[in-house]
N, CA and C atoms as an extended XYZ file, in Angstrom:
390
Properties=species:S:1:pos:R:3:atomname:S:1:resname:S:1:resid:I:1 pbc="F F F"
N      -118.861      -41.531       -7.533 N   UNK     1
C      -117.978      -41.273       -6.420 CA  UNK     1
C      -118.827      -40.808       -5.246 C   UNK     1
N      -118.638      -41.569       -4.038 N   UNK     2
C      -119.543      -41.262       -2.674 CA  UNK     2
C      -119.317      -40.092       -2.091 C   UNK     2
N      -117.941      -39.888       -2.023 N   UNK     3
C      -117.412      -39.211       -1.075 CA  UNK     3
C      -116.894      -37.998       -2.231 C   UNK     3
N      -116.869      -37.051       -2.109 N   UNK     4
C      -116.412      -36.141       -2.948 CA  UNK     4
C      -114.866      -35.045       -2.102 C   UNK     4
N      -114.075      -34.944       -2.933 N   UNK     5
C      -112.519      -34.840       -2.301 CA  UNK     5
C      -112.815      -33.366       -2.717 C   UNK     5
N      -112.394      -32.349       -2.453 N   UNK     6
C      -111.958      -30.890       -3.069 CA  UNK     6
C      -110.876      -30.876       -2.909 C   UNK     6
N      -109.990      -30.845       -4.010 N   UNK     7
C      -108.530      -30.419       -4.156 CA  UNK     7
C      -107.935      -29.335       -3.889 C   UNK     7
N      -107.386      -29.131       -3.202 N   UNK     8
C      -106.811      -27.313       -3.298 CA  UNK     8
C      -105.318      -27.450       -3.622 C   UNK     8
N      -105.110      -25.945       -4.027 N   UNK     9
C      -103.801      -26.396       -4.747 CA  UNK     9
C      -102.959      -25.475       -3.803 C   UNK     9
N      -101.706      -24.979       -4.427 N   UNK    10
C      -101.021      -24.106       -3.814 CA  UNK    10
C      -101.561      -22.831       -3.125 C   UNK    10
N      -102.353      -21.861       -3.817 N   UNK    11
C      -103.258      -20.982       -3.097 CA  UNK    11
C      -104.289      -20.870       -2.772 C   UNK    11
N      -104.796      -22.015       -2.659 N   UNK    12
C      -106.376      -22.409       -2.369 CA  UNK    12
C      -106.397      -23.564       -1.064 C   UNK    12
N      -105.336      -23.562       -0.555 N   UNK    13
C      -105.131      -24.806        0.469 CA  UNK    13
C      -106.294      -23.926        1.969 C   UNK    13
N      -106.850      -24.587        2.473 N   UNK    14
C      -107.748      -24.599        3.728 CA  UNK    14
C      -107.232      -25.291        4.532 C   UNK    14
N      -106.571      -25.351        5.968 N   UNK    15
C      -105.791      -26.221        6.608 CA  UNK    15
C      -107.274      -26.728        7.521 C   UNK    15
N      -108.133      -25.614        8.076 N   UNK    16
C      -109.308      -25.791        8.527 CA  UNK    16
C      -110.347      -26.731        7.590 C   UNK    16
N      -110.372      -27.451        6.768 N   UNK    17
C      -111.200      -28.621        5.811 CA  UNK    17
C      -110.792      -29.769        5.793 C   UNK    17
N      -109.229      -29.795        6.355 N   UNK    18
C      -108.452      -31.024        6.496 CA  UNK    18
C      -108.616      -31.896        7.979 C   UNK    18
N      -108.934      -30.813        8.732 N   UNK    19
C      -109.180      -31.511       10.183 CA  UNK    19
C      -110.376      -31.994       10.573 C   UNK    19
N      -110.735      -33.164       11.223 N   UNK    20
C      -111.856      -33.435       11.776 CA  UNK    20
C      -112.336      -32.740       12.751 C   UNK    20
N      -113.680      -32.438       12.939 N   UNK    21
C      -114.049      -31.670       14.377 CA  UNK    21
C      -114.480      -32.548       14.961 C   UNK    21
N      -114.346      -32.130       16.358 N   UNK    22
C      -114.522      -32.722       18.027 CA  UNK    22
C      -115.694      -32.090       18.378 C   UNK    22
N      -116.808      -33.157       18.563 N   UNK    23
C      -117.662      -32.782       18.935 CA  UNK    23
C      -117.337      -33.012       20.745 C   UNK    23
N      -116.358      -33.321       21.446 N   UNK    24
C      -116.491      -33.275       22.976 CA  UNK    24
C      -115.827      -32.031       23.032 C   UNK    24
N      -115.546      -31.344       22.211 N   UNK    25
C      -114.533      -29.975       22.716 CA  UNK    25
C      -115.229      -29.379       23.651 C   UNK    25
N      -114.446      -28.650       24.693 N   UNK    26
C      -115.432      -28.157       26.071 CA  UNK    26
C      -114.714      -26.762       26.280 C   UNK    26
N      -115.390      -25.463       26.451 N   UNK    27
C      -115.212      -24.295       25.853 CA  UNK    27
C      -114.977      -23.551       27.610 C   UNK    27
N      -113.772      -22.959       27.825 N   UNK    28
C      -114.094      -22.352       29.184 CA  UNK    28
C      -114.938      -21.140       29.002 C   UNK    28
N      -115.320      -21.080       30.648 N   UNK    29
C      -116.372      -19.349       30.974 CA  UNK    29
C      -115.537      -18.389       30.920 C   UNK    29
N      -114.439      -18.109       31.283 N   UNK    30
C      -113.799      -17.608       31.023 CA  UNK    30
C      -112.965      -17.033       29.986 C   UNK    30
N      -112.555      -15.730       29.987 N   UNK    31
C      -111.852      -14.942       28.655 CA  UNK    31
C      -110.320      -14.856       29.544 C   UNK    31
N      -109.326      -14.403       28.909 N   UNK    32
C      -107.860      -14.540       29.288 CA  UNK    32
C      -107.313      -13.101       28.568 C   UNK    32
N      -106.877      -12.002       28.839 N   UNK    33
C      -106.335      -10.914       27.629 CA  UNK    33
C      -104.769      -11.208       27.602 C   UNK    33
N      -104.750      -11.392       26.048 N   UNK    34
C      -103.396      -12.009       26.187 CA  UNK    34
C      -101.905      -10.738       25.660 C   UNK    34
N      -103.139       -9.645       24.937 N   UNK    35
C      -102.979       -8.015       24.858 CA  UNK    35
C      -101.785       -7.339       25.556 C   UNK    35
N      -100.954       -7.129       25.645 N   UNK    36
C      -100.545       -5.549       26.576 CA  UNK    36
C      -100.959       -4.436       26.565 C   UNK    36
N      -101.687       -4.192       25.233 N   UNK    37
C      -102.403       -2.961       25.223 CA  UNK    37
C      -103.316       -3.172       23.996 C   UNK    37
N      -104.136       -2.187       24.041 N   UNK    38
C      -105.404       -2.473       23.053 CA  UNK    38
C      -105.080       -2.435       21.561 C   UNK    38
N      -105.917       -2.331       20.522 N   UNK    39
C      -105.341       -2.007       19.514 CA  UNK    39
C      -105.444       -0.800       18.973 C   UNK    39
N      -106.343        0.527       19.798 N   UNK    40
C      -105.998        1.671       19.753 CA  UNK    40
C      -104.894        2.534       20.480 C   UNK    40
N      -104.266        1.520       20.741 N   UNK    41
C      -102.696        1.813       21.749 CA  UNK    41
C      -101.126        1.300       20.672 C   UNK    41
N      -100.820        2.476       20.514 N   UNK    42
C       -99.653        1.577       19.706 CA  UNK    42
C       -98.105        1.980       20.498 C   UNK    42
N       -97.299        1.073       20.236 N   UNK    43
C       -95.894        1.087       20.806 CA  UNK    43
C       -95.377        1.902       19.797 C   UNK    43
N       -95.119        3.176       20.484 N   UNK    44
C       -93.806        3.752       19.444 CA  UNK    44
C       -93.022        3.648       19.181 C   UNK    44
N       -92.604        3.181       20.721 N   UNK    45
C       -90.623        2.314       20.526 CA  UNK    45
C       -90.392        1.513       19.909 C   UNK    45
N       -91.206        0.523       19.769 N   UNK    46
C       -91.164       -0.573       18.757 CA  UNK    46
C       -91.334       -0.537       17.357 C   UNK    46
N       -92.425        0.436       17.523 N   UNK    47
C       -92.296        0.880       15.606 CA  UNK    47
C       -91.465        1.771       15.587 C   UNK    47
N       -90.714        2.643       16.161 N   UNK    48
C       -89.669        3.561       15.512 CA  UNK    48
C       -88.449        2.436       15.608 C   UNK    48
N       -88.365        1.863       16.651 N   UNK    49
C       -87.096        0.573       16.117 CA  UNK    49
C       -87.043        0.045       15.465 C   UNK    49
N       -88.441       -0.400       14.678 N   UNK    50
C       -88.516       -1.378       13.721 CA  UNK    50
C       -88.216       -0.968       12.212 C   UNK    50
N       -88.627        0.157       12.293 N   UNK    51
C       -88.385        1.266       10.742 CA  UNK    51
C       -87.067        1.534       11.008 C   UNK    51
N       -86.270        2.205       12.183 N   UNK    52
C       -84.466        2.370       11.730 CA  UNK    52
C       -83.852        0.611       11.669 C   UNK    52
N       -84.494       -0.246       12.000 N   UNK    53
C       -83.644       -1.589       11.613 CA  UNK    53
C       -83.743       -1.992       10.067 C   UNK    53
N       -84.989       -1.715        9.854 N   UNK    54
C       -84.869       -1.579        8.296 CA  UNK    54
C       -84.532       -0.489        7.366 C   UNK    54
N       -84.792        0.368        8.224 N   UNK    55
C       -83.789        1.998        7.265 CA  UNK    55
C       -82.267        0.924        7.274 C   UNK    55
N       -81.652        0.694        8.125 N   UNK    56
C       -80.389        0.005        8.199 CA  UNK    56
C       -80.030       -0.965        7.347 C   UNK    56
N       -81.156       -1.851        7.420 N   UNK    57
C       -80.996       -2.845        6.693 CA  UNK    57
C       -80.835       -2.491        4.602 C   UNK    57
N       -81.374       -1.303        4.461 N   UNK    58
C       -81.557       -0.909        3.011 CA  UNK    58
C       -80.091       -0.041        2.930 C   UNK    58
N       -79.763        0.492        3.602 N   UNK    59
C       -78.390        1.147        3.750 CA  UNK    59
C       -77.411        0.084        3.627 C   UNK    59
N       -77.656       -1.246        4.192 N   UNK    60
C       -76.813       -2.091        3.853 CA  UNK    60
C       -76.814       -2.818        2.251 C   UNK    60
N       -78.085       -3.260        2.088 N   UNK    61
C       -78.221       -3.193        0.924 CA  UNK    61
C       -77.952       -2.439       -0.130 C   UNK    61
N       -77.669       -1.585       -0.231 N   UNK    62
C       -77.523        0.034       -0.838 CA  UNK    62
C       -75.723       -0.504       -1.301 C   UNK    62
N       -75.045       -0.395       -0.025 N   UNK    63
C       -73.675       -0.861        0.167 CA  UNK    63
C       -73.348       -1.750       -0.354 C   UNK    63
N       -73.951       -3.198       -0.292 N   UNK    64
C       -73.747       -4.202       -0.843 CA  UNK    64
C       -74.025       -4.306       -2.656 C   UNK    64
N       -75.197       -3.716       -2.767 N   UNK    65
C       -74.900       -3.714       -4.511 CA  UNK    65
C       -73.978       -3.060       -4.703 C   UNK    65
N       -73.788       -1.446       -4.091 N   UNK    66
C       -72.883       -1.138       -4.940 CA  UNK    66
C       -71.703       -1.013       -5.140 C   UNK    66
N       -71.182       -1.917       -4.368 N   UNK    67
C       -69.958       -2.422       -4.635 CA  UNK    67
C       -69.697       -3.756       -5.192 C   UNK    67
N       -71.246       -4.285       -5.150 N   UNK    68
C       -70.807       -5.434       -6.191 CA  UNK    68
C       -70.484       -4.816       -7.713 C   UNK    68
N       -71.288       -3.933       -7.581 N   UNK    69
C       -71.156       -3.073       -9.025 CA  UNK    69
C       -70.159       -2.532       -9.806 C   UNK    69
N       -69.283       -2.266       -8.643 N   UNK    70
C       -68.272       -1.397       -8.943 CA  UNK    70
C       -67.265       -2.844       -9.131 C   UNK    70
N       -67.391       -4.109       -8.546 N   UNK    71
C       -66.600       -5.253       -8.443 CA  UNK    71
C       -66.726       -5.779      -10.236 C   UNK    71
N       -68.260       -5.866      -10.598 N   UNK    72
C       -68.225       -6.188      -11.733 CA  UNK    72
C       -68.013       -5.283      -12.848 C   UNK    72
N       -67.914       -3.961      -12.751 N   UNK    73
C       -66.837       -3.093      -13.554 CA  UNK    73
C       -65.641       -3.214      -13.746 C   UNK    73
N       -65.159       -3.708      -12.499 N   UNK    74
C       -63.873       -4.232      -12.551 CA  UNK    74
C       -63.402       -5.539      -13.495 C   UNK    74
N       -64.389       -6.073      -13.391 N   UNK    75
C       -64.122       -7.585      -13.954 CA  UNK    75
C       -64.749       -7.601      -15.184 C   UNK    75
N       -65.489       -6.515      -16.084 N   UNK    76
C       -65.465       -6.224      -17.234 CA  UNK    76
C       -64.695       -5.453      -17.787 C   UNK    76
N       -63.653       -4.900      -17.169 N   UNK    77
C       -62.097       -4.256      -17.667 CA  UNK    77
C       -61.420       -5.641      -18.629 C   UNK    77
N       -60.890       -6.570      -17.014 N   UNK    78
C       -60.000       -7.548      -16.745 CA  UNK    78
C       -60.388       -8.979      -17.662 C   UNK    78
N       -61.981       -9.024      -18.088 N   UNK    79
C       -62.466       -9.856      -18.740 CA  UNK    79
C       -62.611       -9.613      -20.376 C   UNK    79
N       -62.313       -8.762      -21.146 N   UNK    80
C       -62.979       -8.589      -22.181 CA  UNK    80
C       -63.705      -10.138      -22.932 C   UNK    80
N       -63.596      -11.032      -22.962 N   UNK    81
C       -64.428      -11.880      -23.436 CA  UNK    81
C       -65.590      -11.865      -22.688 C   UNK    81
N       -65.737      -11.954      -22.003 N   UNK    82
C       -66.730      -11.329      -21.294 CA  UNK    82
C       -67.737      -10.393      -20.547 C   UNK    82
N       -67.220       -9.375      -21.585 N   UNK    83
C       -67.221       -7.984      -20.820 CA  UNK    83
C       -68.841       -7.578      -20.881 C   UNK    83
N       -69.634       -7.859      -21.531 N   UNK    84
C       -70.928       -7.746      -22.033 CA  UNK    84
C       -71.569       -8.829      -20.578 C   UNK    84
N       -71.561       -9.146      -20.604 N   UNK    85
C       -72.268      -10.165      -19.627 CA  UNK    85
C       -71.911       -9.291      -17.787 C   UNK    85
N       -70.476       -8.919      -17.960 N   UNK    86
C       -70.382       -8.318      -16.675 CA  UNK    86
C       -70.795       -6.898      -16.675 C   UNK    86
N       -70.669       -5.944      -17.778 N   UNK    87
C       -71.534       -4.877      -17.959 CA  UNK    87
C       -73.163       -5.000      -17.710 C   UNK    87
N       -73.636       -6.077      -17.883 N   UNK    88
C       -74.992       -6.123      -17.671 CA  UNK    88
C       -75.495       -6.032      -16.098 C   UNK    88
N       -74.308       -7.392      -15.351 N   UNK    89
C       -74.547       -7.859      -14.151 CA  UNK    89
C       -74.183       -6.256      -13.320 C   UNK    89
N       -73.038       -5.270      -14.015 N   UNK    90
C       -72.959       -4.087      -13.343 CA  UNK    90
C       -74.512       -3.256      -13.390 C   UNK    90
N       -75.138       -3.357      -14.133 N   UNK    91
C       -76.281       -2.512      -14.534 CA  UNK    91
C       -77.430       -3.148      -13.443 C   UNK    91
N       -77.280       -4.135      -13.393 N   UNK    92
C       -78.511       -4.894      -12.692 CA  UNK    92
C       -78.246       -4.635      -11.121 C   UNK    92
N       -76.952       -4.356      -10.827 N   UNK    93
C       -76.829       -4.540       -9.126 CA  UNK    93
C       -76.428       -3.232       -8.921 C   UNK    93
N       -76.191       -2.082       -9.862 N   UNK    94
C       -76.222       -0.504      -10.026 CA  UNK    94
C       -77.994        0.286       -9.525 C   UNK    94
N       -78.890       -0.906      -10.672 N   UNK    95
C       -80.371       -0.808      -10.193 CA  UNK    95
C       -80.475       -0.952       -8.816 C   UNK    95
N       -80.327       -2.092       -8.587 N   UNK    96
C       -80.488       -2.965       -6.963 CA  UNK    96
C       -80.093       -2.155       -6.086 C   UNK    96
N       -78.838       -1.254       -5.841 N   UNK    97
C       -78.465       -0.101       -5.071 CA  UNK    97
C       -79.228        1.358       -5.064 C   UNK    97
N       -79.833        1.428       -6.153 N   UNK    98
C       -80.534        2.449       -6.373 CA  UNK    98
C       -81.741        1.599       -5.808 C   UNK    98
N       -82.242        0.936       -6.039 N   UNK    99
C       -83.596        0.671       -5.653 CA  UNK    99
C       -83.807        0.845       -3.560 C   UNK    99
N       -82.488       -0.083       -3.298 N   UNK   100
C       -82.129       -0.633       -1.496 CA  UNK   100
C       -82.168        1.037       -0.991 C   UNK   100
N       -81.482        1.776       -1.830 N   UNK   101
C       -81.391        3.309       -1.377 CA  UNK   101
C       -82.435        4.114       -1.220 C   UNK   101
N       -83.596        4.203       -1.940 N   UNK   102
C       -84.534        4.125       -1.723 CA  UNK   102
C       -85.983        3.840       -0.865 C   UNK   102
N       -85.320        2.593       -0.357 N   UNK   103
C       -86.341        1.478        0.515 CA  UNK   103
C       -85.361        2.465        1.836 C   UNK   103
N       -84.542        2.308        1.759 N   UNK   104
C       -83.725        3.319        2.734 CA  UNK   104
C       -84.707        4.377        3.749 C   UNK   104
N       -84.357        5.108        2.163 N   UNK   105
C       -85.296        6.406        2.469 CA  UNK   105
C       -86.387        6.728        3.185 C   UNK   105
N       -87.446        5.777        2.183 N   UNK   106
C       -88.527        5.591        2.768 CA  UNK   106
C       -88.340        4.995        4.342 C   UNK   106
N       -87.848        3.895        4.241 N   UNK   107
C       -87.810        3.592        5.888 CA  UNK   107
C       -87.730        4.740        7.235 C   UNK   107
N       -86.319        5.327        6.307 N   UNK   108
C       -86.035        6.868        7.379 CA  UNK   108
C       -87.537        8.135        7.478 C   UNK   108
N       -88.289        8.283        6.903 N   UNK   109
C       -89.228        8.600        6.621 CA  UNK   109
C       -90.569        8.415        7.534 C   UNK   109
N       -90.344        6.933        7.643 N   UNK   110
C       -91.625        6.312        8.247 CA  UNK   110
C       -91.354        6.076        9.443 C   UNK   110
N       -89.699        6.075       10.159 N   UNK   111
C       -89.489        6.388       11.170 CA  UNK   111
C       -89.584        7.637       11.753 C   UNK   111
N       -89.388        8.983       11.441 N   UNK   112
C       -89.620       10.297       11.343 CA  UNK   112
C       -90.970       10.539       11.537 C   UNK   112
N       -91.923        9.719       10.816 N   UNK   113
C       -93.421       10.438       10.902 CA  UNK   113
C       -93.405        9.474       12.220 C   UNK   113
N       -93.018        8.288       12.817 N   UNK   114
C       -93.706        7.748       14.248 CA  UNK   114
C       -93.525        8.651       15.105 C   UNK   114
N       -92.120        9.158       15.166 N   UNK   115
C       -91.687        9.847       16.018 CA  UNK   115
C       -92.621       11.037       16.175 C   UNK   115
N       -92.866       11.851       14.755 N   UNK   116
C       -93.878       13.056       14.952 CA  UNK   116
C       -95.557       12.719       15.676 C   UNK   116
N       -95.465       11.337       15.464 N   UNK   117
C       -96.891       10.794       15.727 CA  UNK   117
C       -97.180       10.307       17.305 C   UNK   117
N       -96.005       10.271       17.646 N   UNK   118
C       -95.122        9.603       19.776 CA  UNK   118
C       -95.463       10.815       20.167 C   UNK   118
N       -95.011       12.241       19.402 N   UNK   119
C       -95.157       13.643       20.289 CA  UNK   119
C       -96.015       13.977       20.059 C   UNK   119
N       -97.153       13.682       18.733 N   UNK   120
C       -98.133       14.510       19.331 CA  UNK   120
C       -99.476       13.690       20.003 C   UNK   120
N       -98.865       12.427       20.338 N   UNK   121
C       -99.748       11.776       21.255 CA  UNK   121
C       -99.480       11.930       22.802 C   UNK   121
N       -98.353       12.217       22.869 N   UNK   122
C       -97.812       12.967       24.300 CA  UNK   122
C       -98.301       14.499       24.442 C   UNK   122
N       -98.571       14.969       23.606 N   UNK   123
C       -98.802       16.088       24.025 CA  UNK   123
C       -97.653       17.298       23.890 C   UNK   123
N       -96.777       16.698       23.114 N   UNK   124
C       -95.387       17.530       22.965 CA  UNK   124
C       -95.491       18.658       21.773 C   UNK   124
N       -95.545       19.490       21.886 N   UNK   125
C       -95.804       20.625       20.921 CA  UNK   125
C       -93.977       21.103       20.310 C   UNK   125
N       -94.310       21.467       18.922 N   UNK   126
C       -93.021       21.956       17.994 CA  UNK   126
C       -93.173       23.221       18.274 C   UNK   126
N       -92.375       24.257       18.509 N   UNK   127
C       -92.447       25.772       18.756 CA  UNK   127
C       -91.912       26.107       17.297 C   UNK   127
N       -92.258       26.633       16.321 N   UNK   128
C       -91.638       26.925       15.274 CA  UNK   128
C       -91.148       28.814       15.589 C   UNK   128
N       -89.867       29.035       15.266 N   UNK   129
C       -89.047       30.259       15.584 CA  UNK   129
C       -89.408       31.145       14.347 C   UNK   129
N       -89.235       30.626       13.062 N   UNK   130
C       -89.470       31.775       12.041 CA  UNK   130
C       -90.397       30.985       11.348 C   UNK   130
C-alpha cells in the first residue's frame, strides 16, 4: 500500500489531518483583539447570572422528578399488577430529585462565592457586628 490512510475513530478523529494545506495562504501584519477584556478580567455579572440560571434550572429539575415521583406512587396504588415496576420508576426519579436538589445547591453556592469574589475585587469590605 503507497499511500498509507490513518483511521480515526470516534475519539481519535483530527479534523486538522483531513484538510489539505495551502501553500498560497497569505498571513496579515496585523493583530485584531477580538477580547473585551483580558483573561485576568472576569465578568461577574455574567458568571453570577450564569450560576442562578442554573441554580434555577436544578430547582426545576428538583420539581420535576419529584412529582413525577409522587405521580408514579400514585400509579403503583392504582396498578397493582404492576406495582413493582412503578415502585422502582418512583425510586429512580425520588433519586433524580435528590440528586437536581443538590446540583441546586451547589449552583446557589457558586453563585454566592462570585458575588463574595465581585466585592472583594471592588474593594467592598464586610463589617462583621459580633
Amino acid at each position: 500500500m503507497a499511500e498509507e490512510h490513518h483511521r480515526h475513530h470516534l475519539f481519535h478523529h483530527h479534523k486538522d489531518e483531513d484538510k489539505p494545506v495551502d501553500a498560497t495562504a497569505v498571513y496579515s501584519e496585523t493583530t485584531a483583539v477580538y477580547a473585551a477584556s483580558t483573561t485576568s478580567e472576569i465578568d461577574y455579572k455574567k458568571e453570577e447570572k450564569h450560576h442562578k440560571h442554573l441554580e434555577q434550572l436544578g430547582e426545576l429539575g428538583a420539581a420535576a422528578a419529584g412529582a413525577y415521583a409522587l405521580h408514579e406512587k400514585h400509579k403503583a396504588k392504582k396498578d397493582p399488577e404492576n406495582a413493582h415496576r412503578h415502585k422502582i420508576e418512583e425510586e429512580v426519579a425520588a433519586a433524580a430529585a435528590v440528586g437536581a436538589g443538590g446540583f441546586a445547591f451547589h449552583e446557589h453556592h457558586k453563585k454566592e462565592e462570585i458575588k463574595k469574589e465581585e466585592e472583594k475585587a471592588h474593594g467592598k469590605k464586610h463589617h462583621h457586628l459580633f
